[in-house]
C-alpha positions in Angstrom: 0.0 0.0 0.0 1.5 3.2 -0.9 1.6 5.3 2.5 -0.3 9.0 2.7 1.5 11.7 -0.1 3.8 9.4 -1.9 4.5 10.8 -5.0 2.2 8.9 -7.7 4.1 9.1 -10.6 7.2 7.0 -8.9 4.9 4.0 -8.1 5.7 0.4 -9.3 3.5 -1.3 -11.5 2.6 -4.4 -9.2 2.0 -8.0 -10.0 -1.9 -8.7 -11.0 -3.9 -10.9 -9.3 -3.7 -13.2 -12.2 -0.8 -14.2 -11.3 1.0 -13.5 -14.7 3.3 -11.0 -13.2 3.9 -7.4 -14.1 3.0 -6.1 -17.3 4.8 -3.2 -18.4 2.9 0.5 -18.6 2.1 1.3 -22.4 3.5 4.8 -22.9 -0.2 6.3 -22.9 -0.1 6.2 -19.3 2.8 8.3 -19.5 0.9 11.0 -21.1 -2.4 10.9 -19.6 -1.6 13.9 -17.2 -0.4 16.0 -19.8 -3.4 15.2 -22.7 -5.9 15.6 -19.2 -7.2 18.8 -18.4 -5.2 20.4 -15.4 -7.9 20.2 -13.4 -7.9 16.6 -13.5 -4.3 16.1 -13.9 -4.0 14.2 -11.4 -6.5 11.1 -11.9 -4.7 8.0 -12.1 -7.2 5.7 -11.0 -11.0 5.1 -11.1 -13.2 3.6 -8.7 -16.8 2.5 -9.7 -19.5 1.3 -7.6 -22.4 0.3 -8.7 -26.0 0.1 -6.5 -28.9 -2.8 -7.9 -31.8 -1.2 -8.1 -31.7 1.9 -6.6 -34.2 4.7 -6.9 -33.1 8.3 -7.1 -34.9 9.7 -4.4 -33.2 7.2 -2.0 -30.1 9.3 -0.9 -31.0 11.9 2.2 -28.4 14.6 0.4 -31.1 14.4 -2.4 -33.8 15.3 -0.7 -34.9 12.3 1.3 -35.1 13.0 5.0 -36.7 10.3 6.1 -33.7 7.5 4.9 -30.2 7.4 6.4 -27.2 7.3 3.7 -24.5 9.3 5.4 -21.8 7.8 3.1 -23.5 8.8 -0.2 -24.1 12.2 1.6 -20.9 12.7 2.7 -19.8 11.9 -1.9 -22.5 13.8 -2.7 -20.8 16.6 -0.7 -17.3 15.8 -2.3 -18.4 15.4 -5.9 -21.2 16.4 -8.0 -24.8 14.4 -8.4 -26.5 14.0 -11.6 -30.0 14.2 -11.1 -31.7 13.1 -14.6 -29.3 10.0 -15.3 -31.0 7.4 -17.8 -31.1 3.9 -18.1 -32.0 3.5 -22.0 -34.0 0.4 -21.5 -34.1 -3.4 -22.3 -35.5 -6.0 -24.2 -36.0 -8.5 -21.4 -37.6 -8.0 -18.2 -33.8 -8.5 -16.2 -33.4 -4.7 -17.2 -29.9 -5.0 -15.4 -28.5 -7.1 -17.6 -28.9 -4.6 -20.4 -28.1 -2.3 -18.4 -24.9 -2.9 -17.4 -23.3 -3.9 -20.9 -24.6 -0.4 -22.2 -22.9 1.1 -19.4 -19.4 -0.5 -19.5 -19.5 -0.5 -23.0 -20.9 3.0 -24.3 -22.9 1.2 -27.0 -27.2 1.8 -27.4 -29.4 -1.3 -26.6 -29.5 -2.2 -30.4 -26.0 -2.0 -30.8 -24.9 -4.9 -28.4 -25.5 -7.8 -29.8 -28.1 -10.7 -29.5 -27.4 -11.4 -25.8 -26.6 -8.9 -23.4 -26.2 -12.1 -20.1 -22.9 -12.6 -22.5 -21.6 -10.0 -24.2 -19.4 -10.9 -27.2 -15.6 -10.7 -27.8 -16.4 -7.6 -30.7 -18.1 -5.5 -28.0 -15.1 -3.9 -26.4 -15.7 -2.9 -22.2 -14.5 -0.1 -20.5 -11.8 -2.0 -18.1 -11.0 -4.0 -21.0 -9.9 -0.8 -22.5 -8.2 0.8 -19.4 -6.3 -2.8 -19.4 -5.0 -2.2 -22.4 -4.1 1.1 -21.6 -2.4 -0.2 -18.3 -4.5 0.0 -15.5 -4.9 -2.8 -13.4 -8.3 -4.0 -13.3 -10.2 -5.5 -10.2 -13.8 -6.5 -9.5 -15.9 -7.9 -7.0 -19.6 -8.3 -6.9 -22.1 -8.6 -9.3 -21.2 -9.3 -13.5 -24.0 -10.1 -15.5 -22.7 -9.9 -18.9 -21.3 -13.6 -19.0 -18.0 -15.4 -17.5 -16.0 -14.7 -20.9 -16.1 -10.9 -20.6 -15.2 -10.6 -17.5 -12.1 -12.5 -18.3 -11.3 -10.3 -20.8 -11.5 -7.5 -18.8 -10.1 -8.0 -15.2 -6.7 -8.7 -13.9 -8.2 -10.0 -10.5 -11.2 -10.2 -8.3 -12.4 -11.9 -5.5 -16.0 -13.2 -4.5 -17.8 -12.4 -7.8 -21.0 -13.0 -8.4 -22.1 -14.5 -12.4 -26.3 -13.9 -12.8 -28.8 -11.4 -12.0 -30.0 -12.2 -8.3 -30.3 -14.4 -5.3 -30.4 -14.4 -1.4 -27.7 -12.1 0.1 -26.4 -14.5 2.8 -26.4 -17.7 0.5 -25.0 -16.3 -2.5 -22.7 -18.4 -4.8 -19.4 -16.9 -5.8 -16.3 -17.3 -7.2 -12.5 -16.7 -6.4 -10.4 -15.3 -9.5 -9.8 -17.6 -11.6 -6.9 -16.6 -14.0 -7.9 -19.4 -16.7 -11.0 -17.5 -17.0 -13.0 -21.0 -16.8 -15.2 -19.9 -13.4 -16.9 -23.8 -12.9 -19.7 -23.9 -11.2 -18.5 -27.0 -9.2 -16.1 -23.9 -7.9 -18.1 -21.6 -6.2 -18.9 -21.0 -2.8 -21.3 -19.6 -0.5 -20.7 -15.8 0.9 -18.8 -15.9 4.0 -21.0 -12.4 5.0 -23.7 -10.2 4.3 -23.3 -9.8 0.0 -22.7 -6.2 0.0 -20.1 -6.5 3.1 -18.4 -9.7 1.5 -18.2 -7.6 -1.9 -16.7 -4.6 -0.1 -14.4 -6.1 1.9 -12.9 -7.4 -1.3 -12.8 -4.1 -2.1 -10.9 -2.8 0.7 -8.5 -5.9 0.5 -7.8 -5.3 -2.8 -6.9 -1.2 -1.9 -4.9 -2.1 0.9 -2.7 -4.4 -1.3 0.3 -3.8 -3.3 -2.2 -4.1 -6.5 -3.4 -0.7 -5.6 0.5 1.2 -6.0 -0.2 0.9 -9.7 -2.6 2.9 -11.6 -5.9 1.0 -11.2 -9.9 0.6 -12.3 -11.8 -1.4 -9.4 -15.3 -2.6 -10.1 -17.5 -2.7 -7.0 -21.0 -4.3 -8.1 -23.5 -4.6 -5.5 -26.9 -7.2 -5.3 -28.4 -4.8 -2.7 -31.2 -2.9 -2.9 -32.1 -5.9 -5.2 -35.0 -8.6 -4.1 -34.9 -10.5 -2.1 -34.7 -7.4 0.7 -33.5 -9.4 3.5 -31.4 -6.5 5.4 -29.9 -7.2 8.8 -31.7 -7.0 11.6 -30.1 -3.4 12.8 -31.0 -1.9 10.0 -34.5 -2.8 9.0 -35.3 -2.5 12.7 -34.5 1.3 11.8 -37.4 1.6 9.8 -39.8 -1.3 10.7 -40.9 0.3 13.4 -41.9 4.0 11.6 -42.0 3.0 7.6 -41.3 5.6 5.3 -43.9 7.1 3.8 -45.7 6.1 0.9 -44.2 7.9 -2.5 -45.9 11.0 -3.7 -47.4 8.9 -6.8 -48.6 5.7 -5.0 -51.2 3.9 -6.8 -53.0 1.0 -5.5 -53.4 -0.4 -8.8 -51.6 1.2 -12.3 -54.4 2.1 -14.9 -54.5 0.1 -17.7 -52.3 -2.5 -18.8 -48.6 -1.7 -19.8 -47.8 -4.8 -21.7 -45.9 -6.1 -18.2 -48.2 -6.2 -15.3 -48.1 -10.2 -13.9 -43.9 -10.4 -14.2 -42.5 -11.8 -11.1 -41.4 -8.5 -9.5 -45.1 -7.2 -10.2 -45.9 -10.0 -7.9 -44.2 -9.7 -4.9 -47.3 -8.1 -3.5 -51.2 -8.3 -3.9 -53.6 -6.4 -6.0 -54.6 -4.2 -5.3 -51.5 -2.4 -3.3 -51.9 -1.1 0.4 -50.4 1.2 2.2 -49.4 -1.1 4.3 -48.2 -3.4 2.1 -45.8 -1.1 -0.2 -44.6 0.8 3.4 -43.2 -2.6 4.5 -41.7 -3.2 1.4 -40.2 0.5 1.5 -38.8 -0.2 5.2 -37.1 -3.4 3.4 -36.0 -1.4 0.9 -34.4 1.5 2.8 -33.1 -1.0 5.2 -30.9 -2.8 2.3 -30.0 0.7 1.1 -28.8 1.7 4.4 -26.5 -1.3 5.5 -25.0 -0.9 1.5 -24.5 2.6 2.4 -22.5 2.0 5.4 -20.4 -0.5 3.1 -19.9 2.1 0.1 -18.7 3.8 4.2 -15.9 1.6 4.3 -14.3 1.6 0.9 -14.4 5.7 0.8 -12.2 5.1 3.8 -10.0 2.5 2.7 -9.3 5.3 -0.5 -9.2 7.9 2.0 -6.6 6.0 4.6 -4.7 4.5 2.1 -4.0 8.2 0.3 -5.4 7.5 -3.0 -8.1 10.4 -2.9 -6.1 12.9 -4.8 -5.5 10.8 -7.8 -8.9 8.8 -7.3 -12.6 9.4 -9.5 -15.2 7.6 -7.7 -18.1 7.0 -9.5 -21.3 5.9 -8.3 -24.6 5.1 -9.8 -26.9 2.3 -9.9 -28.1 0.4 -12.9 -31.7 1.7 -13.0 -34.4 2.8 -10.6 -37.7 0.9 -9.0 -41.4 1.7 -8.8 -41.5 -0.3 -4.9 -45.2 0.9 -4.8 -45.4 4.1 -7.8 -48.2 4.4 -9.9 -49.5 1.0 -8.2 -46.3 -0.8 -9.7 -43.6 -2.9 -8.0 -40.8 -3.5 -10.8 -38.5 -1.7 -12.8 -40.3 -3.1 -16.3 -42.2 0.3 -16.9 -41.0 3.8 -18.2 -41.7 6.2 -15.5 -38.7 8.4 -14.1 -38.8 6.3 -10.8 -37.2 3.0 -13.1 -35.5 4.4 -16.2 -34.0 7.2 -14.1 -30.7 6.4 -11.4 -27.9 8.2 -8.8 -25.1 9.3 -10.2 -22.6 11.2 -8.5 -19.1 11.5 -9.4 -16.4 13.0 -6.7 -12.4 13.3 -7.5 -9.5 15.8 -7.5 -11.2 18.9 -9.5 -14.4 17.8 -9.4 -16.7 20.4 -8.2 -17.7 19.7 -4.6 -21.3 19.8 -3.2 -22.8 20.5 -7.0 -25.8 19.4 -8.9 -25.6 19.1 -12.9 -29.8 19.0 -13.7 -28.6 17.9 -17.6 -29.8 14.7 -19.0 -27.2 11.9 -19.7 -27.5 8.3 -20.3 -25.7 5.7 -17.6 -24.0 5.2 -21.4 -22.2 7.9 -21.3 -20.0 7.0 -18.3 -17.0 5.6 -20.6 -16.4 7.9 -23.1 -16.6 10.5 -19.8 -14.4 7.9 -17.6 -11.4 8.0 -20.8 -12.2 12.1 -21.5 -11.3 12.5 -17.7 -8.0 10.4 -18.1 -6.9 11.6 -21.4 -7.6 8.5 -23.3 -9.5 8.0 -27.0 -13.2 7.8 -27.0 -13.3 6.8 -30.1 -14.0 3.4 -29.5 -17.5 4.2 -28.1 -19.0 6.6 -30.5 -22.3 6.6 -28.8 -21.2 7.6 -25.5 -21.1 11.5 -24.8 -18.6 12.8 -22.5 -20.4 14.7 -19.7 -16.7 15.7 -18.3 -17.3 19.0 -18.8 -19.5 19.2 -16.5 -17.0 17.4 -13.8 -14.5 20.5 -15.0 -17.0 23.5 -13.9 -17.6 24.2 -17.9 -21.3 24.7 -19.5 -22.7 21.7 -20.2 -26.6 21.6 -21.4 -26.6 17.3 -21.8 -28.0 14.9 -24.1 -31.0 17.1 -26.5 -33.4 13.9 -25.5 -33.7 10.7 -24.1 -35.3 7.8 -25.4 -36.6 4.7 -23.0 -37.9 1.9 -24.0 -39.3 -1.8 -23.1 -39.4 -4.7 -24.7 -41.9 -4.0 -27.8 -44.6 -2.6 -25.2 -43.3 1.0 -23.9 -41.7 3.5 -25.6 -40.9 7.1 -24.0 -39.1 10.6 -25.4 -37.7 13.5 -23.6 -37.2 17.0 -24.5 -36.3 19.2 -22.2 -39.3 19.3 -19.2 -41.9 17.4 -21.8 -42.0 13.7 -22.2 -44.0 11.5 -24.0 -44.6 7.4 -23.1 -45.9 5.3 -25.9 -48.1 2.2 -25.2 -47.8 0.7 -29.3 -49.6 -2.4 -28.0 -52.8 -1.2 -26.6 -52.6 2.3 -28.4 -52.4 4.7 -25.9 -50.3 7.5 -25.4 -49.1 9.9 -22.0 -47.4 13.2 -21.8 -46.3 14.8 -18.7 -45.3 17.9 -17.9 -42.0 17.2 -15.6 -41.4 20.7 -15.0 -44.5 21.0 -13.0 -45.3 17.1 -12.3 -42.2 15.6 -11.6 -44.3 12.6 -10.6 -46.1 11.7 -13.8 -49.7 12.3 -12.1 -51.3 14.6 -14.6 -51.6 12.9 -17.8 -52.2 15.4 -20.3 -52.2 13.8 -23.5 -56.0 13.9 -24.1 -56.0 17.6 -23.5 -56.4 19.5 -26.7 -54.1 22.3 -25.9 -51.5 20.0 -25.8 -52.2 17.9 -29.0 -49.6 19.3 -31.3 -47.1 18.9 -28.8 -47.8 14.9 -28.3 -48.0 15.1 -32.3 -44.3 16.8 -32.6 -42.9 14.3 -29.5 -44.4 11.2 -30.9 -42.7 12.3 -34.4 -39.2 12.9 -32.8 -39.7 9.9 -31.0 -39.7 7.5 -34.1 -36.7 9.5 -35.7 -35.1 8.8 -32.2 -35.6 4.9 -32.9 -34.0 5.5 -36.1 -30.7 6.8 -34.7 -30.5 3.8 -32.1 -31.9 0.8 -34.7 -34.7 0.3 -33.0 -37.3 -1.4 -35.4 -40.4 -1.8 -33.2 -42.9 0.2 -34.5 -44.9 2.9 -32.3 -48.4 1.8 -33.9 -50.3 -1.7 -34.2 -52.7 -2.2 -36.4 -55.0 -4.8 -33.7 -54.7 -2.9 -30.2 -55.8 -5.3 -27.7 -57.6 -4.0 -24.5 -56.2 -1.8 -22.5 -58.1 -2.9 -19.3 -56.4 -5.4 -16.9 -57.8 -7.7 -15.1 -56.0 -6.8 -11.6 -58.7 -9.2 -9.6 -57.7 -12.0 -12.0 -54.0 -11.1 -11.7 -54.5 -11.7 -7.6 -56.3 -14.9 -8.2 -53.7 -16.6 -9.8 -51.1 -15.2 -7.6 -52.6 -16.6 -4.7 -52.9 -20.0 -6.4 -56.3 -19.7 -7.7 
């Protein structure tokens, strides 16, 4: 471990956890501080932590009072927080999975390839790239994108995690394995809680030699995913006084989205209750609590270990949750409480205690990542730096964003109007975000606003154009767009 205010340009390049020894710094790295901005001269390595999950109104720096994150308060205060962050969408109903590959690898949903549970060889990933460019490369946690990528990408690891979910005390996980095989007949159960197990790899892997060399670690947490099983401490911290119900609860949602029996839609009854969705929020904050004491612990580890003035941290989660909005459960819907996520960013030069309102995709994270480091973007084309914004300079964001699901859902938007397409059942919403940040006034069927759904709905298919997206936003045989909600519960229960 390098001690406190050694000099970080005289630090040895350290044997990875492969076991394949030292492998010489390309001279990019040489030059990254000089082709950086001074600002950020000094970034040498990049720490990413990622929440499952997570809802943007979950942090108390946000806004929340009634939930207790004093780790993500204490980065929000350090770095800057950006409040309109996207998910772009998914084609399957594990949104994560998605998810993720768009985010490590900068490229649009249509642009990744059949299967995003195993991304291919062709679709190049942002520690892959920062591998090749010298850093070492570290993960632990959660990798959804298949066992081959992740072999591609990482130098070492410890207690990772291959698939989408599963309980958070009997978790299956893997050591590095530097043959990249990962057998099942390998794994083993979590010795701890998931997110402690996964950031007390983390902190291992900081306090190690592996650390004195430029590096990327990936810190991927299950939590808040189902099942919300948090320790005892901290749901008791809620159970007793549940948080309250959100501003846009909904005992049942009004008219079928094209999604309403998948399994996370049925972790509940229909219709909700109050009752029902606060104990499910007390779960919820309780998981997001005990992973915020963890993210705690690795802030420190940086912190003690005197990495923090060549260090970007960067966290976000994959995508948001509904946990009881507009009388929904999942994250299979295209409301801002699922397609939208945390980000906050905090390093050396990064504006401290700032909010950047401009809209960016989760996408966008690489091509910001390697603008920050001096490095080519080129190799993700559709991922938009949003570094200027880390460097104090104007920065207005992405001119729209486009969310979709599956063939079902289809949303645009333009600066404080956006529209959701239901192609299936015909039927259209348009919210005005400026003044109904939570999508309760549906104003689509308002007159006034008719050209203004007709202009949306048009950019919206030249929007599907740019990305590939071939599902059309019409269907010639609409079914109904009543659900049967009393059905739904029947066969729920059994029935």
């Amino acid at each position: 471990m390098r001690p406190a205010g050694a000099d970080a340009d005289t630090a040895a390049p350290s044997p990875a956890a492969s076991g394949k020894g030292p492998r010489l710094l390309p001279l990019v790295l040489a030059a990254v501080c000089l082709a950086a901005s001074a600002v950020h001269a000094q970034i040498r390595n990049v720490v990413m932590i990622v929440a499952d999950d997570q809802r943007t109104d979950t942090i108390a720096a946000w806004g929340n009072e009634y939930i207790h994150t004093p780790a993500l308060d204490a980065l929000t205060a350090r770095g800057t927080s950006f409040t309109n962050a996207y998910c772009m969408g998914s084609m399957t109903p594990a949104v994560c999975a998605p998810s993720r590959a768009m985010f490590l690898s900068g490229r649009s949903l249509f642009n990744l390839g059949p299967n995003p549970y195993d991304t291919k060889a062709d679709v190049r990933l942002l520690p892959e790239i920062l591998r090749d460019h010298g850093l070492t490369t570290f993960a632990t946690g959660k990798w959804h994108n298949g066992k081959a990528s992740f072999a591609r990408a990482f130098d070492g690891g410890a207690s990772i995690f291959f698939g989408g979910m599963g309980s958070h005390t009997d978790l299956l996980v893997h050591e590095f394995d530097p043959d990249g095989q990962y057998n099942n007949d390998a794994r083993r159960k979590l010795g701890e809680f998931s997110s402690a197990e996964f950031a007390s790899a983390a902190v291992g892997f900081l306090e190690s030699e592996q650390a004195e060399a430029p590096f990327f670690l990936y810190l991927s947490f299950t939590a808040p995913h189902d099942p919300r099983t948090p320790p005892a401490s901290d749901l008791a911290r809620y159970q007793d006084d549940p948080p309250p119900l959100p501003a846009n609860f909904m005992p049942l949602h009004a008219f079928d989205n094209g999604e309403m029996t998948i399994r996370d839609e049925a972790l509940a009854a229909w219709p909700r209750t109050e009752v029902d969705v606060q104990r499910h929020l007390a779960d919820y904050y309780g998981m997001i609590t005990h992973m915020d004491r963890q993210i705690g612990r690795v802030v420190e580890a940086i912190d003690a270990a005197g990495l923090s003035d060549e260090t970007l941290i960067v966290f976000f989660a994959d995508h948001g949750l509904a946990v009881g909005s507009h009388g929904l459960l999942g994250k299979q819907n295209l409301y801002e409480h699922s397609t939208k996520a945390p980000l906050i960013v905090a390093g050396p030069g990064v504006p401290r205690g700032t909010s950047a309102p401009a809209p960016v995709y989760l996408t966008d994270i690489p091509a910001t990542v390697c603008d920050l480091l001096g490095l080519d973007t080129s190799w993700c084309p559709e991922s938009e730096s949003f570094a200027p914004a880390l460097r104090g300079e104007p920065f207005e964001g992405r001119p729209g964003i486009l969310t979709l699901y599956r063939d079902s859902q289809r949303a645009l938007r333009q600066g404080d109007w956006k529209v959701i397409r239901y192609p299936l059942i015909d039927q259209t919403q348009l919210f005005d975000l400026a003044n109904d940040p939570d999508e309760l006034h549906d104003l689509a069927g308002d007159p006034a606003h008719s050209h203004r759904v007709a202009r949306l709905l048009g950019e919206l298919g030249r929007w599907q154009e740019r990305i590939n997206d071939p599902h059309p936003l019409s269907n010639d045989s609409p079914r109904p767009r009543h659900f049967d909600h009393a059905e739904a519960e029947r066969k729920r229960r059994g029935g």
